[in-house]
C-alpha positions in Angstrom: 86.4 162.4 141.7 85.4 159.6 144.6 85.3 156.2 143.8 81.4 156.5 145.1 81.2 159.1 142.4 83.1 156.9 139.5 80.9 153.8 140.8 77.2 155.9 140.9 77.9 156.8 137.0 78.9 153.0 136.0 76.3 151.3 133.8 75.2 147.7 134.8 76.0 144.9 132.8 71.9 145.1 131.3 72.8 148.7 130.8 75.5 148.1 128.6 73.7 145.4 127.1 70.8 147.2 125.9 73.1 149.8 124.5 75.4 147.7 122.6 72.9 145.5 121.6 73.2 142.5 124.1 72.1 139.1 124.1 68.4 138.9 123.5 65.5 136.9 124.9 63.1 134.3 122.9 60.1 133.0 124.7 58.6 129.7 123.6 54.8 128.5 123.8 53.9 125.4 122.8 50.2 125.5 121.1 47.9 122.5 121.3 48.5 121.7 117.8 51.7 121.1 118.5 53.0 124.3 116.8 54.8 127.3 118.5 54.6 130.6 119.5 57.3 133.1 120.0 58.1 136.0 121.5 61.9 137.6 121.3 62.5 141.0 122.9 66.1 143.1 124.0 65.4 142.3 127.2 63.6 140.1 129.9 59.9 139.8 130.1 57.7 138.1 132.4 55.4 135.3 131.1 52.4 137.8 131.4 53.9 140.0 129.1 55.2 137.6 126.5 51.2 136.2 126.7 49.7 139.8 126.4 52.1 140.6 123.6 50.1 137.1 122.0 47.4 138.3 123.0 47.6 141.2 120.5 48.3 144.0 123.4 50.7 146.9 122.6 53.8 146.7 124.8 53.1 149.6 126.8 49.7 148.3 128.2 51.9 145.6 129.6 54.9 147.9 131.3 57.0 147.3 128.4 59.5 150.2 128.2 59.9 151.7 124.9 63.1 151.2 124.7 62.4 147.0 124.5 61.9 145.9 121.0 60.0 142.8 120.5 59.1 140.7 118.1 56.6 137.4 117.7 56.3 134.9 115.5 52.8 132.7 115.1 52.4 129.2 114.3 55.8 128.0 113.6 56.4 124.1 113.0 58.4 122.5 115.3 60.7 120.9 112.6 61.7 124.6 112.2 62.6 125.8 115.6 66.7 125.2 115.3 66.6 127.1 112.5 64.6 130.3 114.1 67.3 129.5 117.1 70.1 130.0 115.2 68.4 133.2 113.2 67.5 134.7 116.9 71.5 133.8 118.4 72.6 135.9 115.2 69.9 138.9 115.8 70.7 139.4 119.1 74.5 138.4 119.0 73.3 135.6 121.2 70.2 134.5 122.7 68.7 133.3 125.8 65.7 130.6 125.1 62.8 129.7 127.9 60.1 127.5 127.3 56.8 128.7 128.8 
C-alpha cells in the first residue's frame, strides 16, 4: 500500500477523539442574575449553537451532527461552578471551558 493510501485512511486527532471519547467542551453564559448557563457537548460548537441549544432548539435544527452529544445545565450558582468543572474534566476525561 502507498503511503498516500496509508495517510487517506488515517483518522484526525478529532476523529479519534470522538471515538475514544475525547476531551469535551463546556460553554459558559453568564445570566443577569448573576447565575450561569451551560452547555457541554463531545465536540466544538459555535456560540449560536450553544445559544439555540438554550434556546430550547433540538441539535439538528442548529447543524449539530448526531453523533455530538450535549448536555445543559440552567441556573447554576456561581459558588458551584468548580465543582461542575471538575464533574465535566472527569465526564469527558478532560475538558475544554470558554466563557461566552
Amino acid at each position: 500500500m502507498a503511503n498516500e493510501d496509508i495517510k487517506a485512511k488515517t483518522m484526525t486527532e478529532d476523529e479519534l477523539d470522538n471515538v475514544v471519547g475525547g476531551a469535551g467542551y463546556a460553554y459558559f453564559m453568564k445570566r443577569k442574575d448573576g447565575k450561569y448557563d451551560i452547555v457541554s457537548a463531545t465536540d466544538k460548537l459555535t456560540p449560536e449553537q450553544v445559544k439555540g441549544i438554550l434556546a430550547g432548539k433540538a441539535p439538528a435544527q442548529l447543524g449539530i451532527a448526531k453523533s455530538i452529544r450535549t448536555n445543559f445545565h440552567v441556573g447554576i450558582q456561581a459558588d458551584k461552578l468548580p465543582a461542575i468543572k471538575e464533574k465535566l474534566n472527569k465526564l469527558y476525561n478532560g475538558c475544554t471551558f470558554q466563557d461566552l
